[in-house]
N, CA, C and O atoms as a Maestro MAE file, in Angstrom:
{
 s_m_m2io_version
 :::
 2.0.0
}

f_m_ct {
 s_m_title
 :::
 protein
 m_atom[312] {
  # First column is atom index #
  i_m_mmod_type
  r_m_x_coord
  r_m_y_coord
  r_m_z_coord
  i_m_residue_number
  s_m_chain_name
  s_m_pdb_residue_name
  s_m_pdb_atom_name
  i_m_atomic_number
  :::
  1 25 0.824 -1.186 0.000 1 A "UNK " " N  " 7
  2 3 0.000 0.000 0.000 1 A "UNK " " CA " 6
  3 2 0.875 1.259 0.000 1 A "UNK " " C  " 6
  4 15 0.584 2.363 -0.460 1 A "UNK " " O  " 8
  5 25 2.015 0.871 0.613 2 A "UNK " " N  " 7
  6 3 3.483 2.217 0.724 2 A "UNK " " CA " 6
  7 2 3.537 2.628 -0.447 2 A "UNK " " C  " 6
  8 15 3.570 3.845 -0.623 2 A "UNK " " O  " 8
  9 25 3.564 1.660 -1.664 3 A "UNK " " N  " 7
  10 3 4.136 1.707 -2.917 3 A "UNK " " CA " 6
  11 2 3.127 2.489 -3.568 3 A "UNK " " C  " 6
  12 15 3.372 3.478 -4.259 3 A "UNK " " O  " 8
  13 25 1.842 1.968 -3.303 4 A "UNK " " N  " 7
  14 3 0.894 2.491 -4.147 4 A "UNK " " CA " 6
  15 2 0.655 3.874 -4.324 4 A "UNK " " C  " 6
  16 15 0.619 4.601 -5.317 4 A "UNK " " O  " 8
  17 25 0.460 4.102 -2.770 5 A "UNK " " N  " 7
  18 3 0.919 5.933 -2.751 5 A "UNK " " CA " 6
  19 2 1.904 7.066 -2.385 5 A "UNK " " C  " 6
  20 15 1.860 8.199 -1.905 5 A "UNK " " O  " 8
  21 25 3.198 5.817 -3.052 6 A "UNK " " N  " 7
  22 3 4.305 6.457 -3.188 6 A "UNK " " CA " 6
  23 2 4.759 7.268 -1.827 6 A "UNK " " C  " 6
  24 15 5.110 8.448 -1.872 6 A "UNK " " O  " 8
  25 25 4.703 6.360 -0.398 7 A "UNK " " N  " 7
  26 3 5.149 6.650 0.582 7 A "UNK " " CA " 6
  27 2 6.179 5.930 1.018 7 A "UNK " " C  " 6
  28 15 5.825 4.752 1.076 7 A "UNK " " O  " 8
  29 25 7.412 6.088 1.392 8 A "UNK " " N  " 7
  30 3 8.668 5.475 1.850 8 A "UNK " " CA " 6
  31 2 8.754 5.211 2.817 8 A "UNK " " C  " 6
  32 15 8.961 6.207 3.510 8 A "UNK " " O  " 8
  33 25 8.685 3.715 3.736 9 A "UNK " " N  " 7
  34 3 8.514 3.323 5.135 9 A "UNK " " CA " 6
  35 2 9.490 3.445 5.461 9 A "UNK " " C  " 6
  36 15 10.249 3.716 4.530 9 A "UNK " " O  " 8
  37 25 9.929 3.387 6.362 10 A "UNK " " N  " 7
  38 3 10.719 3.878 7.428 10 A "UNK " " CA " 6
  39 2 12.096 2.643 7.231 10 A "UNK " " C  " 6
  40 15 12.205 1.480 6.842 10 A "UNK " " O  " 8
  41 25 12.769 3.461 7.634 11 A "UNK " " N  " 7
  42 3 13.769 2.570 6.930 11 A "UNK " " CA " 6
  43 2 14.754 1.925 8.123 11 A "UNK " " C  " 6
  44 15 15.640 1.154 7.754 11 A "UNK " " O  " 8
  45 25 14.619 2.208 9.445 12 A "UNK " " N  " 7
  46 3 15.236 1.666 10.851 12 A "UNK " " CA " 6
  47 2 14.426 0.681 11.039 12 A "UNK " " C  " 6
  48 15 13.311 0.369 10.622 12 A "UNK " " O  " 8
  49 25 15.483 0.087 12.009 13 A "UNK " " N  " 7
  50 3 14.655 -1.391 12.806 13 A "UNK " " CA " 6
  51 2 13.692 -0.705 13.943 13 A "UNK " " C  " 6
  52 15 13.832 0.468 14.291 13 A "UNK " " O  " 8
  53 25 12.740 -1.547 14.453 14 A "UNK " " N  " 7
  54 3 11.629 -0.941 15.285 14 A "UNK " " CA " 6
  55 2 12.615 -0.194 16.961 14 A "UNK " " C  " 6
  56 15 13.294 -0.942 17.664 14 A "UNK " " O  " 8
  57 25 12.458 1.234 17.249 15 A "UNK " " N  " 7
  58 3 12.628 1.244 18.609 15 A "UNK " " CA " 6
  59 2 13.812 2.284 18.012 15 A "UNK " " C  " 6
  60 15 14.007 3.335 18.622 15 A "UNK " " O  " 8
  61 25 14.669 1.942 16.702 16 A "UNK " " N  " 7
  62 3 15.396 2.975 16.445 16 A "UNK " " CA " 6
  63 2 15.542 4.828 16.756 16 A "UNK " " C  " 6
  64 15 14.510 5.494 16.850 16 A "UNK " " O  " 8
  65 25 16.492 5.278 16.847 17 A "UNK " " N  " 7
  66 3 16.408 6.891 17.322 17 A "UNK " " CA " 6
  67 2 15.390 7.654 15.757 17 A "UNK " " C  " 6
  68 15 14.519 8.522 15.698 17 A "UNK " " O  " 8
  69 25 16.102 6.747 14.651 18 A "UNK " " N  " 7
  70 3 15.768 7.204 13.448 18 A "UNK " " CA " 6
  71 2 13.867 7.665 13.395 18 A "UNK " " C  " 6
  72 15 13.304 8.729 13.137 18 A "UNK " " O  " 8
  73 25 13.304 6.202 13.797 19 A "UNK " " N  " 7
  74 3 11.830 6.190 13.782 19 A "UNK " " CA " 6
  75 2 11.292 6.722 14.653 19 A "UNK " " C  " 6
  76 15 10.094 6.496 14.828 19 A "UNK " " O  " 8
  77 25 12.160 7.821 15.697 20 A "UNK " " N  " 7
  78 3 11.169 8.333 16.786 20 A "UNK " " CA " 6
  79 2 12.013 9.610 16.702 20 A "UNK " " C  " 6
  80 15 12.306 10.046 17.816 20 A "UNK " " O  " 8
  81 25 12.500 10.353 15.619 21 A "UNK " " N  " 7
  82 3 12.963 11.584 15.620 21 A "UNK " " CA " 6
  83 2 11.979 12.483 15.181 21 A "UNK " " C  " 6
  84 15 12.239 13.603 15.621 21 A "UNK " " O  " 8
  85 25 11.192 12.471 14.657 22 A "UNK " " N  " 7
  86 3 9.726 13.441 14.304 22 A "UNK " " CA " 6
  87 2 9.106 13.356 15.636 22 A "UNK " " C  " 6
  88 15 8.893 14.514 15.997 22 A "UNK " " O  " 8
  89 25 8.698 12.473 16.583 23 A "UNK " " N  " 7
  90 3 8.052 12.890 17.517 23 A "UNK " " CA " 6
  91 2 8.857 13.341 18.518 23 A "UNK " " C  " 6
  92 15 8.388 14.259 19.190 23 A "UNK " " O  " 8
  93 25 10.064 12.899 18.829 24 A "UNK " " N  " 7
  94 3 11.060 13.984 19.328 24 A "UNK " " CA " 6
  95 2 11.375 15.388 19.630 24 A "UNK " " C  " 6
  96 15 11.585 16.164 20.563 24 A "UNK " " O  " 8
  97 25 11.273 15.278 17.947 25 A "UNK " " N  " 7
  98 3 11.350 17.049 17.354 25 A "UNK " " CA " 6
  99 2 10.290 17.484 18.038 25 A "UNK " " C  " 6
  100 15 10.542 18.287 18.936 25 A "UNK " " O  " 8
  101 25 9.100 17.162 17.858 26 A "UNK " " N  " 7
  102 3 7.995 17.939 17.768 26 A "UNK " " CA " 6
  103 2 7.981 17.920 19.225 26 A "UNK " " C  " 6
  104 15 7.513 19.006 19.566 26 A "UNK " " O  " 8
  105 25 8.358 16.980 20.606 27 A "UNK " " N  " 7
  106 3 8.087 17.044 21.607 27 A "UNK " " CA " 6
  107 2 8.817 17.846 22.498 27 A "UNK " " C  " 6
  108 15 8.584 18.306 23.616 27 A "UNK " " O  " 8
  109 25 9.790 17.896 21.691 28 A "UNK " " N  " 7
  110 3 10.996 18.528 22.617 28 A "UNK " " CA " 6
  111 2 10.820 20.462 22.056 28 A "UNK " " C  " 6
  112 15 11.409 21.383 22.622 28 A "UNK " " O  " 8
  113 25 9.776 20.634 20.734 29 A "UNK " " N  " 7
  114 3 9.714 22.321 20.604 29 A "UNK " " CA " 6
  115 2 8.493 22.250 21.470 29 A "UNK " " C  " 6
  116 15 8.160 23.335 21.947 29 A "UNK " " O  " 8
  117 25 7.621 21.034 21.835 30 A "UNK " " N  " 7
  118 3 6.636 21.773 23.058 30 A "UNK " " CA " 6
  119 2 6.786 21.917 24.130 30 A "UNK " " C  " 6
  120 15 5.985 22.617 24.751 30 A "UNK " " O  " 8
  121 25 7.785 21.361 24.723 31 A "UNK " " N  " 7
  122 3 8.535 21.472 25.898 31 A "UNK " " CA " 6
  123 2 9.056 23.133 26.048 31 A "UNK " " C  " 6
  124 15 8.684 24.129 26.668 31 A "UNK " " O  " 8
  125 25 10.032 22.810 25.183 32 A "UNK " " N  " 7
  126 3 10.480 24.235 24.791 32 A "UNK " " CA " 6
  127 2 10.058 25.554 25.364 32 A "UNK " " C  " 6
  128 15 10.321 26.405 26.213 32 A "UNK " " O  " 8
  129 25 8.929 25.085 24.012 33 A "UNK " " N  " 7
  130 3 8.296 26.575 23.982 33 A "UNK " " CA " 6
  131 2 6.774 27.101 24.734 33 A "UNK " " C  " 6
  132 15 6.207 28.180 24.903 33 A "UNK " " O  " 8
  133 25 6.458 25.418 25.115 34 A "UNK " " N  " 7
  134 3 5.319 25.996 26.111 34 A "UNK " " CA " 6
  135 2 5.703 25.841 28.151 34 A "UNK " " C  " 6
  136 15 5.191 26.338 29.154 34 A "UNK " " O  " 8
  137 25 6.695 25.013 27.925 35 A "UNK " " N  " 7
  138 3 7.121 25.364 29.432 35 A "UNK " " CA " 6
  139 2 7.991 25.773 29.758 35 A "UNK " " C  " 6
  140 15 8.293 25.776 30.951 35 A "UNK " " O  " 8
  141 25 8.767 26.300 28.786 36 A "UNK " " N  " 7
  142 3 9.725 27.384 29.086 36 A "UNK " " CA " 6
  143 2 10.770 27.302 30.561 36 A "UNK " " C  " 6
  144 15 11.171 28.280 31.191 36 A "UNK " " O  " 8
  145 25 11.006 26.092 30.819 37 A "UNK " " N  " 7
  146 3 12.322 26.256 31.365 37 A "UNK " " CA " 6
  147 2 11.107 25.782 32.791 37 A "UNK " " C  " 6
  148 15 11.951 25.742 33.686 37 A "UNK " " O  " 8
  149 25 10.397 25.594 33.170 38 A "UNK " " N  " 7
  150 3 9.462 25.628 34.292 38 A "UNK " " CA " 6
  151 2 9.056 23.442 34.316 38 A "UNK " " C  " 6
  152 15 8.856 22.832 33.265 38 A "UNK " " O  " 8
  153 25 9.043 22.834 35.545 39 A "UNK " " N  " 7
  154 3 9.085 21.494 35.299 39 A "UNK " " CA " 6
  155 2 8.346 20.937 35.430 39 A "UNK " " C  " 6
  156 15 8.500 19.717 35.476 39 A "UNK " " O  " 8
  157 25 7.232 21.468 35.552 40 A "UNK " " N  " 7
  158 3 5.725 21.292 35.391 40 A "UNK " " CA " 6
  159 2 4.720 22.308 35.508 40 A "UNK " " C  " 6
  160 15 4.789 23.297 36.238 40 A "UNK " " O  " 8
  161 25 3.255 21.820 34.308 41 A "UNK " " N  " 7
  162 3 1.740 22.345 34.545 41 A "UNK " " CA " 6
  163 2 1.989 22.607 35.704 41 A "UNK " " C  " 6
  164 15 2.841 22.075 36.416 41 A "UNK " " O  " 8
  165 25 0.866 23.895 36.108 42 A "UNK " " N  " 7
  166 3 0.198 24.151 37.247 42 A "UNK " " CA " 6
  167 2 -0.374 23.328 37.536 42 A "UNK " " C  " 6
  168 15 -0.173 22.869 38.660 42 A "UNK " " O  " 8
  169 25 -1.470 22.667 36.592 43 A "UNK " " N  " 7
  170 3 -2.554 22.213 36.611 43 A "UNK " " CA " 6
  171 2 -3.281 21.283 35.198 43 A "UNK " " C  " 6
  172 15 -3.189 21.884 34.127 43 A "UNK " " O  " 8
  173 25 -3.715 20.415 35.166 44 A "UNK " " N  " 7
  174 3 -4.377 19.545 34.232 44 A "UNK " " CA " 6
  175 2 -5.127 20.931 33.207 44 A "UNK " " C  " 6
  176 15 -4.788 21.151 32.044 44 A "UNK " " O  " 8
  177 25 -6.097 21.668 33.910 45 A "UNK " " N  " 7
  178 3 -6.362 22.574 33.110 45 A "UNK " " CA " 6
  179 2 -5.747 23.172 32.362 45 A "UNK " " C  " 6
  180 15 -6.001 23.115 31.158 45 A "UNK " " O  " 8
  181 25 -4.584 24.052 32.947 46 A "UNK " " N  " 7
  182 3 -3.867 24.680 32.072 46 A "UNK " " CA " 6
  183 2 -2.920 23.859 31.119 46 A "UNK " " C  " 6
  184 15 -2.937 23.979 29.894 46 A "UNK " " O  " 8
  185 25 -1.926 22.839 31.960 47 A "UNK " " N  " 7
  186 3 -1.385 22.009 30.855 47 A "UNK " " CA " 6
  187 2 -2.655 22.018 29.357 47 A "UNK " " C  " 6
  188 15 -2.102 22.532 28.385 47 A "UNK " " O  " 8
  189 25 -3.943 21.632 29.079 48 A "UNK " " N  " 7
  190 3 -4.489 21.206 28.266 48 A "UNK " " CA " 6
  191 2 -4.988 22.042 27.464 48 A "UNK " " C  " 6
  192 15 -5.400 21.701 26.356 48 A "UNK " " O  " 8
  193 25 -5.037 23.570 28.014 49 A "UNK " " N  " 7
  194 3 -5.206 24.525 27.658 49 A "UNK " " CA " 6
  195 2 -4.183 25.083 26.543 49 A "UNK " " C  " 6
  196 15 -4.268 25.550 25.407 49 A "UNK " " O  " 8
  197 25 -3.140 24.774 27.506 50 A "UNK " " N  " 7
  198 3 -1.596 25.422 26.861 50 A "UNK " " CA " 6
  199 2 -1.057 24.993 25.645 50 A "UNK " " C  " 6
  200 15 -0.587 25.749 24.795 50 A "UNK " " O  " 8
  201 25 -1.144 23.475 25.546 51 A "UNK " " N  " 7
  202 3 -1.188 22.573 24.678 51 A "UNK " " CA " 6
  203 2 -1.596 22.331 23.439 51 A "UNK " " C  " 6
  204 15 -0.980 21.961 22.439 51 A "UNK " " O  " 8
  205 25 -3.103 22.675 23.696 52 A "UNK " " N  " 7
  206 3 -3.975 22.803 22.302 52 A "UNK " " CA " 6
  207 2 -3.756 23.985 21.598 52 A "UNK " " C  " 6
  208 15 -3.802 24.131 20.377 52 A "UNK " " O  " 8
  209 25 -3.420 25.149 22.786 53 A "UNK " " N  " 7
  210 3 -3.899 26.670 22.052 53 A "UNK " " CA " 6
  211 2 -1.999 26.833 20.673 53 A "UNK " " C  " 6
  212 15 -1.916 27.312 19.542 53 A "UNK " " O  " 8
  213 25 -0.466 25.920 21.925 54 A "UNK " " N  " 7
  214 3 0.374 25.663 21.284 54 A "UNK " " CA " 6
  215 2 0.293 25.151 20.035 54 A "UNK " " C  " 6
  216 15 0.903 25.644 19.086 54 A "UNK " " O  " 8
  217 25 -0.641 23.894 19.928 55 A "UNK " " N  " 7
  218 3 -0.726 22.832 18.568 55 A "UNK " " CA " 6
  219 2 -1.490 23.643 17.553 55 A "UNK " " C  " 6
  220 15 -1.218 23.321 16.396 55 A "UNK " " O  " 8
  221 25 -2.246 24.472 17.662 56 A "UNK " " N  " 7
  222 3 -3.093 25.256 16.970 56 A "UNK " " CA " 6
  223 2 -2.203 26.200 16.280 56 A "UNK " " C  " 6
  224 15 -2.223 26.491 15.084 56 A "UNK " " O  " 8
  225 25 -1.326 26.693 17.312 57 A "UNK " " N  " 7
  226 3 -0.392 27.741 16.478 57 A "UNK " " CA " 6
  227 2 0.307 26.752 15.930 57 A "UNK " " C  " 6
  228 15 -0.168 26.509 14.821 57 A "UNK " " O  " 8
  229 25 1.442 25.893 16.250 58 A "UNK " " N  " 7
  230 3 2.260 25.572 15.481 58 A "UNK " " CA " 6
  231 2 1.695 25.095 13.989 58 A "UNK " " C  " 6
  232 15 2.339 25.246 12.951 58 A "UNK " " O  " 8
  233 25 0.158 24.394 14.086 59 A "UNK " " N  " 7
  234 3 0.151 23.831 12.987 59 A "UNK " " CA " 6
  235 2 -0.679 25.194 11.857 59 A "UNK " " C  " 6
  236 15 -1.051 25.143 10.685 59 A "UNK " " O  " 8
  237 25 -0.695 25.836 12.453 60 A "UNK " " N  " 7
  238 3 -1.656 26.818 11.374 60 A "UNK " " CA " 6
  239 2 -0.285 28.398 11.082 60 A "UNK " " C  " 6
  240 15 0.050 28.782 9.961 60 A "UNK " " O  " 8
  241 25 0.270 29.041 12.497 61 A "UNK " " N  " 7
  242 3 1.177 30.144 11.884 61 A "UNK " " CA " 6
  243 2 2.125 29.497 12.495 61 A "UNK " " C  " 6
  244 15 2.308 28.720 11.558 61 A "UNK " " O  " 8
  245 25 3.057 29.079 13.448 62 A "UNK " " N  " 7
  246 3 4.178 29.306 13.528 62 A "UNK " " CA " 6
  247 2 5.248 28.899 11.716 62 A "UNK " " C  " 6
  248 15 4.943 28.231 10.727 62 A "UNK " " O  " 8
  249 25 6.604 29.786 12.111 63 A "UNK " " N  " 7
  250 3 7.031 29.505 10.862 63 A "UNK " " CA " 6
  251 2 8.281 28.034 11.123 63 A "UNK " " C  " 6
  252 15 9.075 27.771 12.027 63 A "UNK " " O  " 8
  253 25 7.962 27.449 10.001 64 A "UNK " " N  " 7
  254 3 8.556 26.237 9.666 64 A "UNK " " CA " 6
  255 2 9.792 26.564 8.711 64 A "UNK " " C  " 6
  256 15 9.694 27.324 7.748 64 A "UNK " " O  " 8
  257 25 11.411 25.661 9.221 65 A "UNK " " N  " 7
  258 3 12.175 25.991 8.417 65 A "UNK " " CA " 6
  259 2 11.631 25.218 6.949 65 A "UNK " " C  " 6
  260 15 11.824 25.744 5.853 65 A "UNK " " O  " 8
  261 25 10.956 23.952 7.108 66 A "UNK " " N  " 7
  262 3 10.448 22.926 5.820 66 A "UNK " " CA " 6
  263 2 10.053 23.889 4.674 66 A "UNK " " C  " 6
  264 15 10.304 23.734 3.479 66 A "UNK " " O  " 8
  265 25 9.126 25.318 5.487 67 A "UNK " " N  " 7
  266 3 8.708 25.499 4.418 67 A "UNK " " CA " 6
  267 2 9.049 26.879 4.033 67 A "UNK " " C  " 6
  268 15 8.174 27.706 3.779 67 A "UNK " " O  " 8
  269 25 10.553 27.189 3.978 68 A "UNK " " N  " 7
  270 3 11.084 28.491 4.290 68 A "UNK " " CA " 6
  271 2 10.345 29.059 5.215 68 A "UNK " " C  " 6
  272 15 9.158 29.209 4.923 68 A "UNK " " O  " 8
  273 25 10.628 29.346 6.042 69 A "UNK " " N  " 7
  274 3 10.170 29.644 6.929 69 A "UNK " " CA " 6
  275 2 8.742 30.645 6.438 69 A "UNK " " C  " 6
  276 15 8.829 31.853 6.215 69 A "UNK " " O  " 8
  277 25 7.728 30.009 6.358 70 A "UNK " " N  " 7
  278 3 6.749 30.611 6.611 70 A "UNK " " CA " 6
  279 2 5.415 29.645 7.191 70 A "UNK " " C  " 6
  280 15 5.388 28.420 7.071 70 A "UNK " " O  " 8
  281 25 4.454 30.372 7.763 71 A "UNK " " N  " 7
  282 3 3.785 29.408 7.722 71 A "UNK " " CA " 6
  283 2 2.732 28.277 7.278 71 A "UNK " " C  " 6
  284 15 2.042 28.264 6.258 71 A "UNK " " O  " 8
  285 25 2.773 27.634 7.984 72 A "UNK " " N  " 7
  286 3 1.652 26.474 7.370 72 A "UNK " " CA " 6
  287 2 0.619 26.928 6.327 72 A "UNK " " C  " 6
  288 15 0.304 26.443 5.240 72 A "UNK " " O  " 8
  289 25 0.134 28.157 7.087 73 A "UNK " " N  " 7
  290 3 -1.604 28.256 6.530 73 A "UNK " " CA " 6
  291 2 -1.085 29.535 5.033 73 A "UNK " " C  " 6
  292 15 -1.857 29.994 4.192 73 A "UNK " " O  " 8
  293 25 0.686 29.855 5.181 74 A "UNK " " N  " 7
  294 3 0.879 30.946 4.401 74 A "UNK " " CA " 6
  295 2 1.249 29.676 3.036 74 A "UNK " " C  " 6
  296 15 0.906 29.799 1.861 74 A "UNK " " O  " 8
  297 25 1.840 28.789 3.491 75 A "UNK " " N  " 7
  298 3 2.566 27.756 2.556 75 A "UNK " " CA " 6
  299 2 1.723 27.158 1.487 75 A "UNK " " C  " 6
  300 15 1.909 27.018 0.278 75 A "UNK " " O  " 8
  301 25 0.272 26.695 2.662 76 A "UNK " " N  " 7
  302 3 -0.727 25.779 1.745 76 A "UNK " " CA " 6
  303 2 -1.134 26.876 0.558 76 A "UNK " " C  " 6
  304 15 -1.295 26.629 -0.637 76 A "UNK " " O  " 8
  305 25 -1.259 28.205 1.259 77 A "UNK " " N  " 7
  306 3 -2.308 29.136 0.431 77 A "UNK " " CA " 6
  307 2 -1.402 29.852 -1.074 77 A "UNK " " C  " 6
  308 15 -1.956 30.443 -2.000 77 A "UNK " " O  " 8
  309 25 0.258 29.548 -0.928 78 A "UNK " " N  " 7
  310 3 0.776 29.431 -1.677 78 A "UNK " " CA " 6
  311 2 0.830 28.686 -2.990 78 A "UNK " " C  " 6
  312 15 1.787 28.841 -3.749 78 A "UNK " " O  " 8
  :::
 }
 m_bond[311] {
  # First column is bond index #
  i_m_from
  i_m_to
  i_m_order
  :::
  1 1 2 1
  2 2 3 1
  3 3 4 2
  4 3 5 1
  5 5 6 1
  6 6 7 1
  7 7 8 2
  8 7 9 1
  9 9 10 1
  10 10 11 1
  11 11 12 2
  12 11 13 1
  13 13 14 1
  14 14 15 1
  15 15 16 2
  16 15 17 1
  17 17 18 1
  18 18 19 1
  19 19 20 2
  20 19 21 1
  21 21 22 1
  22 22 23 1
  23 23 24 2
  24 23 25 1
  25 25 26 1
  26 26 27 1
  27 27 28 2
  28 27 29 1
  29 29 30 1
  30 30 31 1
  31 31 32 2
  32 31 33 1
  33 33 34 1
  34 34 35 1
  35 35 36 2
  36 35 37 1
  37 37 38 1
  38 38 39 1
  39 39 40 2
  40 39 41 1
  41 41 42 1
  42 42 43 1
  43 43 44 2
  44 43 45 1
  45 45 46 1
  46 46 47 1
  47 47 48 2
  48 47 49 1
  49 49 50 1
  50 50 51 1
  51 51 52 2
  52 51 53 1
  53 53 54 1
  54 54 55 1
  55 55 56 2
  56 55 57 1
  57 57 58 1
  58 58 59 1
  59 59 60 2
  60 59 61 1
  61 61 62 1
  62 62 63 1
  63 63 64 2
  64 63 65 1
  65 65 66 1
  66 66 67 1
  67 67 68 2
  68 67 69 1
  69 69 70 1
  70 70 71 1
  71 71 72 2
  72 71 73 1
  73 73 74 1
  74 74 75 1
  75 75 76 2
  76 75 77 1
  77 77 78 1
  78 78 79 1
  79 79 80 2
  80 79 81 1
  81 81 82 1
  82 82 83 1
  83 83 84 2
  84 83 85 1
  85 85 86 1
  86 86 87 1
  87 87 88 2
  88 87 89 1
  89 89 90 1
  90 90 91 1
  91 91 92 2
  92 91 93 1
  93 93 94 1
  94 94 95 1
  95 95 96 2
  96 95 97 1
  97 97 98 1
  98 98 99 1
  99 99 100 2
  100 99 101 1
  101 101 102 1
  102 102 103 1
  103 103 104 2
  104 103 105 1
  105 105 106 1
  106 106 107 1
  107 107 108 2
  108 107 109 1
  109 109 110 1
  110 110 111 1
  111 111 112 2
  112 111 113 1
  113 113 114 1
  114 114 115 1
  115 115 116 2
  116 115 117 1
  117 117 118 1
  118 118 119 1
  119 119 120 2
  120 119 121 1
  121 121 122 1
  122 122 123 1
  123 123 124 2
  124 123 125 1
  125 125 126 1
  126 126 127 1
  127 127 128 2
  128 127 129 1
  129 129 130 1
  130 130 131 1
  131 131 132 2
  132 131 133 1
  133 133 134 1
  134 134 135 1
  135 135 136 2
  136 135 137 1
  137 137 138 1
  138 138 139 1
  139 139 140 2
  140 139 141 1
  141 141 142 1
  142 142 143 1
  143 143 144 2
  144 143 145 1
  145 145 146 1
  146 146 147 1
  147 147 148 2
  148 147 149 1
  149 149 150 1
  150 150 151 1
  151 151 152 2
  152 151 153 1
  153 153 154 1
  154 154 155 1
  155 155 156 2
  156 155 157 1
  157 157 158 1
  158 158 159 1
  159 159 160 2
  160 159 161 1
  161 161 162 1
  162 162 163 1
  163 163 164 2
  164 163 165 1
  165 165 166 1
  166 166 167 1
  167 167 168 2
  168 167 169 1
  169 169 170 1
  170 170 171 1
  171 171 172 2
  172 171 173 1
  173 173 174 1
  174 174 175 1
  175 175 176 2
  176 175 177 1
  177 177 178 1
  178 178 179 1
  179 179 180 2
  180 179 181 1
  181 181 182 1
  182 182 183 1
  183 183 184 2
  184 183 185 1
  185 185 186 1
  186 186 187 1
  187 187 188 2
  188 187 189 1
  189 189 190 1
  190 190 191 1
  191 191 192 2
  192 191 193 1
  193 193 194 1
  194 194 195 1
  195 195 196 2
  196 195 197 1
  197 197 198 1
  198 198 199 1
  199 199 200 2
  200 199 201 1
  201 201 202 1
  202 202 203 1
  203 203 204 2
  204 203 205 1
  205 205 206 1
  206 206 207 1
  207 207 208 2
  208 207 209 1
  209 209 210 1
  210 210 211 1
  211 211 212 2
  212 211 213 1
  213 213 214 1
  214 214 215 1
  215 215 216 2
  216 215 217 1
  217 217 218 1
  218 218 219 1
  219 219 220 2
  220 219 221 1
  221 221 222 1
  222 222 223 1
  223 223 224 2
  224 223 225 1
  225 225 226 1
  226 226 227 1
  227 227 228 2
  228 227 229 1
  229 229 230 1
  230 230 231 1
  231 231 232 2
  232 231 233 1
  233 233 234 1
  234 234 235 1
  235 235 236 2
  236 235 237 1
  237 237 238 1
  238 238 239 1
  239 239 240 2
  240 239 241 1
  241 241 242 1
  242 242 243 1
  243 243 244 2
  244 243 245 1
  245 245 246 1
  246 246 247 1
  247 247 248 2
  248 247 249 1
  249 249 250 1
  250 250 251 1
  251 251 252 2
  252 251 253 1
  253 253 254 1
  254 254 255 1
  255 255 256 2
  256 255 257 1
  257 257 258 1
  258 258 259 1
  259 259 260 2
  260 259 261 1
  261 261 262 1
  262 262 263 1
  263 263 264 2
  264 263 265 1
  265 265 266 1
  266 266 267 1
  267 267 268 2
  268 267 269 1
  269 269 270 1
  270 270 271 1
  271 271 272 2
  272 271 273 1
  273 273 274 1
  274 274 275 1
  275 275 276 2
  276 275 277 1
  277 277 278 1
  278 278 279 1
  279 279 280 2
  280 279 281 1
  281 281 282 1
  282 282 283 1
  283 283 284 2
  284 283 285 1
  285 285 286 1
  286 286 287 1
  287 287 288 2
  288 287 289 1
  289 289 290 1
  290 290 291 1
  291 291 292 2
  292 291 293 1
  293 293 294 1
  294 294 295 1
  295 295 296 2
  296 295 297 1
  297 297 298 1
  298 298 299 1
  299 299 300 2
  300 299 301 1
  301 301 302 1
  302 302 303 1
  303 303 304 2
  304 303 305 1
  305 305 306 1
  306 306 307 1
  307 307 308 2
  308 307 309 1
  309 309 310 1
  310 310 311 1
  311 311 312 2
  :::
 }
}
């Protein structure tokens, strides 16, 4: 089915650094940038708060080097 729509599986053995570097990335800029140096939520609320309102930006404006840096919603509309 990889083949069919010309998607390239992963090319490490299971458990590899290789196959868990995208969620890495992505876990370690929410760390980052939503707790800012601090070693935990206040609170379940806010953690979930903080989180979504983060994922919302990253996936709609923050800027991406992938896509010269601009963003998502500037890239697609490109």
């Amino acid at each position: 089915m990889c083949e069919q729509f010309g998607v390239t599986q992963s090319m490490g053995a299971i458990g590899t650094s290789a196959d868990n570097s995208l969620a890495e990335s992505f876990n370690a800029s929410l760390k980052r940038e939503v707790l800012q140096d601090e070693p935990v939520f206040p609170s379940q609320l806010v953690c979930r708060r903080d989180v979504f309102r983060w994922c919302t930006r990253y996936n709609t404006k923050r800027l991406h080097s992938w896509s010269g840096y601009r963003s998502p919603n500037a890239f697609e509309a490109a």
